[in-house]
N, C-alpha and C positions, 0 to 999 in steps of 0.2 A: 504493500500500500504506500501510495506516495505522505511526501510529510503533510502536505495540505490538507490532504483526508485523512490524515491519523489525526492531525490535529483539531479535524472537523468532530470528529467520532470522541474526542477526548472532552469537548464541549459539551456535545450533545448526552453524555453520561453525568457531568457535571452539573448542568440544569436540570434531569431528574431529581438531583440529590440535593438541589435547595429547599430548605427549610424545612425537612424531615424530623420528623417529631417520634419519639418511639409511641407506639402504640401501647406501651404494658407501664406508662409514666402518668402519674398523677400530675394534668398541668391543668392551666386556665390560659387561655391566651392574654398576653402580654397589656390587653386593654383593660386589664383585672390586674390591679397593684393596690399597694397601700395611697393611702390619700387619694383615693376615687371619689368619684360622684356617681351615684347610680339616679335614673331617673324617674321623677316622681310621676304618679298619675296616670301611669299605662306600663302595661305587662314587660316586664324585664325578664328577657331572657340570658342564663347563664350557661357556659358551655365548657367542655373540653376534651382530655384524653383519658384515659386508664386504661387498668387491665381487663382486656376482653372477658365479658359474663361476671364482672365485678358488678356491685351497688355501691352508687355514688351517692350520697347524702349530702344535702347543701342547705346553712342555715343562714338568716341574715332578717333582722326586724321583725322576730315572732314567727317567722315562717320558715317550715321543716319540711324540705322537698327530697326526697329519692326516688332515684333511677336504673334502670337496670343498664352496664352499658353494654355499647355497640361488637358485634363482631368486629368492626374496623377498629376499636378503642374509642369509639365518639359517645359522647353523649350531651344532653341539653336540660335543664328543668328552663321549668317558667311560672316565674315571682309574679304572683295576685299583686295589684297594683300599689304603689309606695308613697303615705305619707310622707310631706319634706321634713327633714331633721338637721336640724344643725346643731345636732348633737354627734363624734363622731362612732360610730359601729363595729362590730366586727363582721367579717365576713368569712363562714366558715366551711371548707369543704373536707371531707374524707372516705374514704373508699374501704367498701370491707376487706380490701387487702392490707389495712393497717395504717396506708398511709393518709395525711394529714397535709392541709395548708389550711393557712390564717390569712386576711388580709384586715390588715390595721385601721385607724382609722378616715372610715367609709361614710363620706355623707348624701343625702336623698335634695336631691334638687331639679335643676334645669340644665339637660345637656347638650349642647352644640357643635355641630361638624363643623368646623371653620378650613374651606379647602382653595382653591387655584394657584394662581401664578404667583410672580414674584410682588405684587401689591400687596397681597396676603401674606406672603413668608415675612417681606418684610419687617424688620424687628423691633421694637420699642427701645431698644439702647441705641439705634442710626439716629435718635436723635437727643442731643446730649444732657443726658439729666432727666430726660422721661420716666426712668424707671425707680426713681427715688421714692415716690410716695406709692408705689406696687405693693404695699402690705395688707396682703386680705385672704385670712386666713379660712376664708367661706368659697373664694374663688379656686379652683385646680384647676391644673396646666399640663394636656399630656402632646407633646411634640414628638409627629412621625417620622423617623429617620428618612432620607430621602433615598428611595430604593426602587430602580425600572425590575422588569421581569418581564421574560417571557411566557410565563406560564401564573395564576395565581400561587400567592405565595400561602404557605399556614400560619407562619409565624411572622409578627415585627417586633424589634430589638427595642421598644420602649417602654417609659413608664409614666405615672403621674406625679403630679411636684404639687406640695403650696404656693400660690403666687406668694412670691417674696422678691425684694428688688434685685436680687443676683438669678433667680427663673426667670421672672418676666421679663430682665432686657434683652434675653436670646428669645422669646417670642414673638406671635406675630402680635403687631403695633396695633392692626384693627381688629384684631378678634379680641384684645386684651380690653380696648374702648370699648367696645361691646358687651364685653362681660362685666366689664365696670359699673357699668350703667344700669344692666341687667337686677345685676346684686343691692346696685343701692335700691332701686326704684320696686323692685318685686320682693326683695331682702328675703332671697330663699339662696341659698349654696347654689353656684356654679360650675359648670366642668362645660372646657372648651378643648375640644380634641382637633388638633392642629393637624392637616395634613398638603402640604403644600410644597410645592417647586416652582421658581422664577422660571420665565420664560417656558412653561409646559403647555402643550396644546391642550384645547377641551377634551379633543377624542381619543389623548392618553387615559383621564380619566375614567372611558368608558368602557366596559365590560362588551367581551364581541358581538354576543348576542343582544346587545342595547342596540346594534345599527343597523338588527334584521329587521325587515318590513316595511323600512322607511327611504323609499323609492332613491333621494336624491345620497342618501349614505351606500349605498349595496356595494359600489368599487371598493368602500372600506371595508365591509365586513367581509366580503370575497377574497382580499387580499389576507384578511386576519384569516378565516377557515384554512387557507390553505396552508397556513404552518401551523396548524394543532397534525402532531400525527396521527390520529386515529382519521383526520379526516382522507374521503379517496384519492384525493390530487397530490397528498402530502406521500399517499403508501404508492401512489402511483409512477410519480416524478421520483422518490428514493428508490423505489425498488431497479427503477431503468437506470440510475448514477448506480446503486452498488453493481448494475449487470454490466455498464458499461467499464466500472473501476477494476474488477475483475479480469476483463477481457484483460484488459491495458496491463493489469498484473500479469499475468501470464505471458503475454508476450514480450513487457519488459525483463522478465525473470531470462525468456532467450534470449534476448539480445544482448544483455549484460553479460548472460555467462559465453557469447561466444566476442564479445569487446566491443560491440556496435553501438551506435548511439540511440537514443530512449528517448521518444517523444513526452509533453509535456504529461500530466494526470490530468484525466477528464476534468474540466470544471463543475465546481459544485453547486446544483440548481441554489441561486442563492436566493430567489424567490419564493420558497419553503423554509424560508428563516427570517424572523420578524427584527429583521437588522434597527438600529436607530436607537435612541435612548429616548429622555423626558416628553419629545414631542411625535412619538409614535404611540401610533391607536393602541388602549387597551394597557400600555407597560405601565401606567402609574397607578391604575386601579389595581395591575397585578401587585406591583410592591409594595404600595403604602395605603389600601381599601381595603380589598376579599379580608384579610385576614381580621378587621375589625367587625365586619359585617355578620349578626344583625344586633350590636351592641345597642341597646336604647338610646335611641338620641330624642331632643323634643323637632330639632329642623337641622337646616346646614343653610351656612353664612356660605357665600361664593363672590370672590372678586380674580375673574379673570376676562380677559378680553385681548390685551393690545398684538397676542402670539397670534390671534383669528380674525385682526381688524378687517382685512382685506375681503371677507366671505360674504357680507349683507347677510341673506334672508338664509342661509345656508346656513347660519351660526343660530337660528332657531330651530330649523331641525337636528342640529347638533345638542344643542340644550335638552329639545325633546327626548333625544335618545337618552342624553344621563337621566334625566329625570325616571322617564319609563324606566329603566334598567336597577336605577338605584330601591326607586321606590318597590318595585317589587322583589329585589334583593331583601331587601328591609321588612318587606312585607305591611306597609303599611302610605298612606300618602301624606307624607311631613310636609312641612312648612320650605320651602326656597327662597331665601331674598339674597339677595345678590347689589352687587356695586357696578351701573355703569359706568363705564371707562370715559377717564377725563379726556377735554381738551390737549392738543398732542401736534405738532408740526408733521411729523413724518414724512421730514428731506423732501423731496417736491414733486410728493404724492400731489393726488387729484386732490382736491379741499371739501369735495362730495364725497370722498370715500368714507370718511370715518361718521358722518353725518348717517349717511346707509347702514352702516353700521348699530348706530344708537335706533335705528329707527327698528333696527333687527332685535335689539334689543328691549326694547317696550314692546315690539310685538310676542316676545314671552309671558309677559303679564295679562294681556289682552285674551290670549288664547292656551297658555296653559295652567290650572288653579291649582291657587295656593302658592303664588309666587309674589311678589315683592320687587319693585326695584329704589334702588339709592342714588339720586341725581347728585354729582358733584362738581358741575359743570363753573361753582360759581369756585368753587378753592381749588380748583384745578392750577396747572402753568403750562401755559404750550411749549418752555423749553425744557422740561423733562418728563417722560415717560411714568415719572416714580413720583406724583402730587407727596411735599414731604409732611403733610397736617394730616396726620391719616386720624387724629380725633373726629374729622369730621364725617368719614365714611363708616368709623364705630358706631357716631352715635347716632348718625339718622337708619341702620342696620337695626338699632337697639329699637330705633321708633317705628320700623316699620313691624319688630316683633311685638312689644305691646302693645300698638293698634290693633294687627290682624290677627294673632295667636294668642295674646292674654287680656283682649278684650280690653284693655286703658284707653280712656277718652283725650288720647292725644295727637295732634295734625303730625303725618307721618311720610306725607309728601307734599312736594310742590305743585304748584297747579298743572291739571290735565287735562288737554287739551278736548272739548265734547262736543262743538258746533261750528260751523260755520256759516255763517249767514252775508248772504249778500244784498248790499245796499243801493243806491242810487251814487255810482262813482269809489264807491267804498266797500270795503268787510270790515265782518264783526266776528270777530273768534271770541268763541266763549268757552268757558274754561269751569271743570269743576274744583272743588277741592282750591277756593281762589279766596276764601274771606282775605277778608283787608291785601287787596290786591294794589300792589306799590311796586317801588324799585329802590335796591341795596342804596342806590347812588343820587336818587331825589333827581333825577334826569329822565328824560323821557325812555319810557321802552325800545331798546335796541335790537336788533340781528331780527328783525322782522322783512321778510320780501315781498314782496306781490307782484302776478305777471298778469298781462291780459291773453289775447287771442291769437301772440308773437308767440307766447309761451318762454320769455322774455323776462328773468326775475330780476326786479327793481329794487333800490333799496324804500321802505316805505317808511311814513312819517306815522306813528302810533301812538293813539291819547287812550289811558285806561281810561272805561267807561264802567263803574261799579265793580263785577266779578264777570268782565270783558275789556275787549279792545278794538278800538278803530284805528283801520289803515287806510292810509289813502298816498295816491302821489301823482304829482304832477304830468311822471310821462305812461304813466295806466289810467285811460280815464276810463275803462269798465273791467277792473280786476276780476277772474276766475279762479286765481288759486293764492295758497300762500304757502308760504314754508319758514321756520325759523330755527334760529341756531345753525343753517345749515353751509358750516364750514366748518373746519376741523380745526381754529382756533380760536371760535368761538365762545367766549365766556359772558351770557346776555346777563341783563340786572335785572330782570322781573323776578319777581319773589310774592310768597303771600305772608302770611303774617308772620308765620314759622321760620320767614326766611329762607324758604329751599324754594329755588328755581324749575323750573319747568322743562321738561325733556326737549330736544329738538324734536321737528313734525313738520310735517309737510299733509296740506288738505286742499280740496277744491276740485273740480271736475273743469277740463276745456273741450270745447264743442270739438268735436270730429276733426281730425288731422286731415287735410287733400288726401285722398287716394291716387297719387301720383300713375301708378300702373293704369288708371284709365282712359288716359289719355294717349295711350297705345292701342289697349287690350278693352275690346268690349267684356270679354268671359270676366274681367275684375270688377263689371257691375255688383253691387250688392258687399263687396268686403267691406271692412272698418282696418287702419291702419293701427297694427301693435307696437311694433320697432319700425325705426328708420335708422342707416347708419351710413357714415361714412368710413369705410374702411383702408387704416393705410395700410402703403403696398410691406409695411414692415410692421406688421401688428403683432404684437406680443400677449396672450392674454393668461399667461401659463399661472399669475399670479392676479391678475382682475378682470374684474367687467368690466367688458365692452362698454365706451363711453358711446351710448344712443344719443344721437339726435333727438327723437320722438323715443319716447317709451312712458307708454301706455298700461304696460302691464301691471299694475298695481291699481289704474281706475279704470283699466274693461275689465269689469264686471257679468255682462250679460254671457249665456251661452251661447256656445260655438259649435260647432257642427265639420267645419273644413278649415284648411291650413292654407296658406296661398306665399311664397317667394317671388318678389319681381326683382331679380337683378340685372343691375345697370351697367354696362362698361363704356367709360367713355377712351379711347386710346389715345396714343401718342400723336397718331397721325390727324386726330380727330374725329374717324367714325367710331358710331355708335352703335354699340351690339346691347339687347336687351332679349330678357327669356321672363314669361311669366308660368308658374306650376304651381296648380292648384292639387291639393288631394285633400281625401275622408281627414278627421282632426287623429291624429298617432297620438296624442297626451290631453288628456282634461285639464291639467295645469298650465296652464295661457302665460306664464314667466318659461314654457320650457320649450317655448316654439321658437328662441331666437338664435343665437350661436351657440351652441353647447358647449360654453368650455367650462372648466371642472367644477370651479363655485357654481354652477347653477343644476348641477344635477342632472344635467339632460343627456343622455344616452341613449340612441336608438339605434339599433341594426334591426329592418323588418322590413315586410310590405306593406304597402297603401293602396288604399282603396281610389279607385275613381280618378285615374292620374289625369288633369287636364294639361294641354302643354301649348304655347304660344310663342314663340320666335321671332325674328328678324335674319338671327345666325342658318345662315346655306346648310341646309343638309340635315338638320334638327325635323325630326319627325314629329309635326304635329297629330293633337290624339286628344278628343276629348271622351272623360269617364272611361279611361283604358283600364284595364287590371292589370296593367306590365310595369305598377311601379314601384319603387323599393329608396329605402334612405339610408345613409351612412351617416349618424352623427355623431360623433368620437372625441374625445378632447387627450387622447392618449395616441401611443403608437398601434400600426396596422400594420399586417402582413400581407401578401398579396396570394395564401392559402385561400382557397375557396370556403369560405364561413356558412351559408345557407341552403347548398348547391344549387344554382342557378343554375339553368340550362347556357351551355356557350359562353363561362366565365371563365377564364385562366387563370390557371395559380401560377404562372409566370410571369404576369404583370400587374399592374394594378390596376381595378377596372371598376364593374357593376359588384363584384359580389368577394369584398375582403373580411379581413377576419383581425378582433383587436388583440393586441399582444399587452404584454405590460400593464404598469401603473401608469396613472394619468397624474398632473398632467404632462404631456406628451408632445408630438408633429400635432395633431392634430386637425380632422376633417370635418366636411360638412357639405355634402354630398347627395344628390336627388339623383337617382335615374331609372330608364329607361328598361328596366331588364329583357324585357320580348325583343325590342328593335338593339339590345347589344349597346346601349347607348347611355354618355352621362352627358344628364342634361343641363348641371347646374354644381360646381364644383367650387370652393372656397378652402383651400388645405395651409397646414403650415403656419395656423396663427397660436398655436399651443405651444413654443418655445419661439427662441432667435432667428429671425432669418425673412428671405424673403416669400412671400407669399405666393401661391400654385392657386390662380384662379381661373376659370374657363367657361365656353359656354358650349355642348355639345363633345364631342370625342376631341382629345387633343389629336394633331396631325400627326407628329410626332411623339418617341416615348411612352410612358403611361396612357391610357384613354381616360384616364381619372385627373388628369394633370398633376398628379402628385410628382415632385422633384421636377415640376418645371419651372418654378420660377418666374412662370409668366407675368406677373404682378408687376416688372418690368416693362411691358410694351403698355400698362394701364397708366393714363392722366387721372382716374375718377372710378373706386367703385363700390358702388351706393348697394345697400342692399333693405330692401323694404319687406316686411313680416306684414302679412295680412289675415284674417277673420272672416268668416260672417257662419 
């Protein structure tokens, strides 16, 4: 065996053997120490190892639970519900094999997950002197060592502390605000169980099966199944490397022993190995979660964002997935409030990116329950990443848990945006959750815009009106929308009485975009316009959205039925080539009909119904309600294997009928054709990494029929691409 693969196989033995517990050992997992907080008000469950067909006895506050335990060494009780005591307990377990633990003193209270990125890790001693007055002898502190895994883990290497000034300046700064506030204000014992990594992605934290069934996550969870071994791609792809490692042995064994020289060892499928650390799917739930789960907690605090700014509405079904996942890990549906992500420059990003973002993020609250968000838009700085007054994100955390979880009669957010009304030359945004609606700075309300029928946002001039606002400005005299905050260094002064600021938003409906393609094409009567874009010839979207011209998809609303592309070519020389293709609708989801690159989830390889097809380009076979049509929509790499077998495809070239390779994002296509007449009608490749773009209308002449690697984006002055409806 060569060295690469002994040392692959020397790995792959040694990740078995993390975190190995004996099974005949009296233990509790590591989230059971002295100076705990167990939680009050709902069934706590206790859990651990022993000796197989042993009884396990567990006492703790009047209650004597036994268990028989498991063949595997497992076992679990579960504690009838727990008055608070801030008196401290014991906590007492033993096996009728003689052996014994104690856990010291054990208080009943209020317990909190406090987990993301580096906002959260970050500690209460980065700021100097904070942690002097930390003495509170009712608060614990248990901080998860920072640990990726491949595989979930059984055990983590921590314990629980007293908050005291030399604990609390190594934890995190806002779980510590949080819990402070918590303690004074509800004056019940706290336990804040820390589990966090700077700079880690959301979908580290997720568990693999959190990302099945939710259409725009599946390239993740597909990636993750395939390196579980038990799965068939994993025993599939190994079994063909050990047959081909093999070969390669034995015929290295001759060639050595007669002096010849010995080609490399096979390479090792490395795509059946979940490579990456903090910010790949699933490894931080593996190292620093499974193993706590399902310890009683009352919710979980969450501040992360600026590692997913880039994703928009993709970062809610990222959220969704933890949430499903956790919650029913847990077993139960807790409370989520979370901290949006401050004001941030981000080098010379779009200034709408991070805006889409926040918008991604109030839409959590909107549509998933039992969630919370913490606006800090006003103590934000747009020259650092890391806001350094992180009291402020504790304590509106702390207010949106005794508003919404322990029922206190206290304002827990800024104003929320509920109406818009349109006036004579003006809007009127009204706002719930707005008493004594004012501004931090005694100045008129700022980072408000309004566009009219240009679609054109102005800056507008805004007089609070009670618990609303009118906008108006001189170069919109009949505004249709508005939007605020929306820049990404935006820190606006509306506030209501509470003094917390109001999330960015964007609201308003604009009459019907031109349907450009009609003025070619009669068959484009009846569409409504979704996208309009200009695309350069060197688009890059491996890491964003597509900046639309028109985009629509957020206020078309109404059902759809059919899909329609008019694209444009204007060339170098000056003519004009344009294709208009209509089919049956391929997604209900009206955000997934535009360029599929990776944030947006859209992945299709399939046929279409009802192909209509309209030209100008020689040789383009027109066909209306044809059944010969098919899409390639890809934001990753392709192969030119035949993927659906088409009649008359080659796997020689690249054509009507490829097949996707790899992780996205990728080259990248987007792709209509023709499969009966052998034909692609409508081709846009190459914008999912560097380089220049492969667009076409019809068969390329040369090369690919798909124009893939050609580059043509070269001979283009102009090429517009319009997404249509009805």
């Amino acid at each position: 065996m060569g060295k690469r693969a002994f040392l692959l196989m020397l790995m792959l033995v040694a990740v078995v053997c993390v975190g190995f517990v004996s099974a005949g050992e009296l233990a509790l997992p590591t989230v059971f120490t002295d100076h705990m907080v167990m939680q009050c008000g709902q069934v706590v469950p206790v859990w651990g190892t022993a000796a197989p067909d042993a009884v396990v006895t567990v006492e703790f506050a009047g209650q004597r639970l036994s268990v028989a335990v498991g063949a595997d060494g497992g076992w679990m009780v579960h504690f009838a519900p727990l008055a608070v005591s801030a008196v401290p307990q014991k906590l007492i377990v033993s096996s009728s094999t003689g052996a014994c633990l104690e856990i010291e003193d054990v208080l009943v209270g209020e317990v909190w997950l406090c987990s993301g990125q580096s906002n959260m890790y970050w500690e209460l001693g980065k700021k100097k002197g904070a942690e002097r007055t930390a003495n509170h002898p009712l608060i614990r502190l248990y901080k998860t060592p920072r640990v990726y895994a491949e595989k979930p883990l059984k055990r983590i290497d921590g314990k629980w502390a007293v908050c005291t000034p030399s604990v609390a300046k190594e934890f995190s700064a806002v779980a510590y605000y949080f819990g402070r506030k918590l303690n004074k204000d509800l004056n019940v014992p706290i336990g804040l169980l820390q589990s966090s990594w700077g700079g880690s992605s959301i979908e580290a934290w997720i568990p693999m099966n959190g990302f099945k069934g939710i259409g725009s996550l599946t390239g993740i969870y597909e990636r993750v199944r395939k390196t579980v071994p038990s799965s068939p791609e994993y025993k599939k792809e190994f079994s063909a490397y050990l047959k081909r490692l093999e070969k390669w042995e034995t015929k290295s064994r001759v060639l050595f022993a007669k002096g010849e020289y010995i080609s490399e060892a096979p390479v090792f499928p490395g795509d059946i190995i979940l490579s990456g650390g903090h910010k790949t799917a699933t490894k931080l739930y593996n190292g620093m979660l499974h193993a706590h789960i399902p310890f009683a907690i009352r919710g979980v605090i969450w501040y992360q964002g600026e590692t997913n700014h880039k994703e928009g509405m993709l970062y809610t079904d990222k959220t969704r997935a933890q949430l499903n996942s956790w919650r029913r890990l847990w077993g139960y549906d807790f409370p989520y409030l979370f901290v949006q992500i401050a004001p941030f420059k981000y080098g010379g990003e779009r200034k709408e990116t991070l805006p889409e973002f926040w918008e991604a993020q109030a839409e959590i609250v909107k549509t998933i329950p039992k969630t919370g968000m913490a606006v800090i838009s006003d103590y934000g700085s747009p020259k650092t990443v890391h806001p350094p007054n992180k009291l402020v994100p504790g304590t509106r955390l702390a207010l949106l848990a005794e508003a919404n979880v322990y029922g206190m009669d206290v304002v827990s957010t800024g104003p929320v945006f509920n109406e818009l009304e349109t006036l004579d030359g003006a809007l009127r945004v009204h706002f719930d959750v707005a008493a004594g609606l004012t501004t931090r700075d005694e100045k008129p309300p700022d980072w408000f815009e309004i566009a009219g029928e240009d679609r054109i946002f102005r800056k507008a001039v805004a007089m609070i009106d009670g618990e609303a606002v009118i906008l108006t400005s001189e170069k919109v005299s009949t505004p249709f929308a508005v939007r605020f905050a929306w820049n990404k260094v935006a820190m606006p002064n509306l506030v209501n009485s509470a003094g917390i600021p109001p999330s960015a938003f964007r609201a308003g409906k604009f009459p019907p975009f031109k349907n450009v393609a009609l003025e070619s094409i009669p068959a484009a009567d009846g569409y409504r316009c979704v996208y309009r874009i200009d695309i350069p010839k060197n688009a890059d979207y491996s890491k964003a959205i597509p900046e639309y011209v028109v985009d629509d998809s957020r206020q078309e609303q109404g059902p759809f039925s059919r899909v329609a592309y008019f694209l444009e070519l204007e060339k170098n020389d000056g003519s004009r080539q344009y294709i208009f293709v209509s089919m049956d609708k391929f997604t209900d989801d009206i955000r997934k009909t535009g360029i599929p690159v990776a944030l947006s989830g859209a992945q299709f390889i399939r046929k279409v119904g009802r192909l209509t097809v309209r030209s100008n380009v020689p040789g383009v076979e027109q066909c209306t309600d044809s059944d010969g049509g098919n899409i390639e929509f890809l934001s990753g790499n392709y192969s030119t294997k035949n993927g659906s077998g088409l009649p008359n495809a080659s796997a020689e070239t690249f054509d009507f009928d490829d097949q996707p390779i790899g992780s996205a994002p990728g080259y990248g296509c987007m792709q209509i054709h023709n499969w009966k007449a052998g034909e692609t009608l409508l081709a846009i490749n190459h914008w999912g990494n560097k380089g220049v773009l492969d667009v076409g209308i019809g068969n390329a002449a040369v090369g690919n029929p798909d124009w893939t690697q050609s580059q043509s984006a070269k001979e283009c002055k102009r090429i517009q691409l319009t997404v249509l409806v009805k």
